[in-house]
N, C-alpha and C positions, 0 to 999 in steps of 0.2 A: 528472543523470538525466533521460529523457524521461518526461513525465506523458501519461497514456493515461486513455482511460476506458472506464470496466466498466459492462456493460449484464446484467441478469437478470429476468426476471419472478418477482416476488415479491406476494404479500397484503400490500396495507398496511394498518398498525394503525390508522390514522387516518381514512381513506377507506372501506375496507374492500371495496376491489374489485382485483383479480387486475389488475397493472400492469407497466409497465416501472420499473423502480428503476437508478440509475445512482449512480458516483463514479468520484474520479477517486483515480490510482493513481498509483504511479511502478514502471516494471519498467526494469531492468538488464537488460546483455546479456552475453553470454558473457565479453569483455574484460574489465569491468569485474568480475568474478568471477574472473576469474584476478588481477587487480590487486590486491584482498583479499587472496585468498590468499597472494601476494606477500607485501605488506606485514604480513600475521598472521606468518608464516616471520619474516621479518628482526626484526622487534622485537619477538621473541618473545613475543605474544600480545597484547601491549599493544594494535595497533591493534584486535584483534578485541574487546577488552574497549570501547576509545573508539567504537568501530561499532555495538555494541550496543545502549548507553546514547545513542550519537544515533537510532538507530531507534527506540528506543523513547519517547521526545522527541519525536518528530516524526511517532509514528504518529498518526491521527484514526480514534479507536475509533466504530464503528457507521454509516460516512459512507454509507450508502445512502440515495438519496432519491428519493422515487416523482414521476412523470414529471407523475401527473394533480395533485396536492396540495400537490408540493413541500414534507413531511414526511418 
């Protein structure tokens, strides 16, 4: 998967001034969405159960971090 990064102007709690806030992401593309799907069909559901439990594994909750504080 390619990693991207996400940019938004957010208040940070720390600073407390209206910033740029960024993290990095990973987005899929259409292929790799139909690849899933694939693989969810043929082994009946199993991969989408193993997909799940590794997303969630491997998510990083709250990963915004402000530009000026790096908080």
């Amino acid at each position: 998967m390619a990693k991207s990064i996400e940019q938004t102007i957010k208040q940070c709690r720390h600073c407390s001034k209206k910033t740029v806030h960024h993290r990095a992401s990973s987005k899929t593309g259409l292929i790799m969405f139909l690849v899933h799907i694939v693989l969810t069909i043929v082994t009946a559901g199993v991969w989408l159960v193993l997909l799940l439990i590794w997303m969630l594994l491997n998510t990083k909750i709250g990963g915004w971090s402000c530009q000026e504080c790096g908080k």
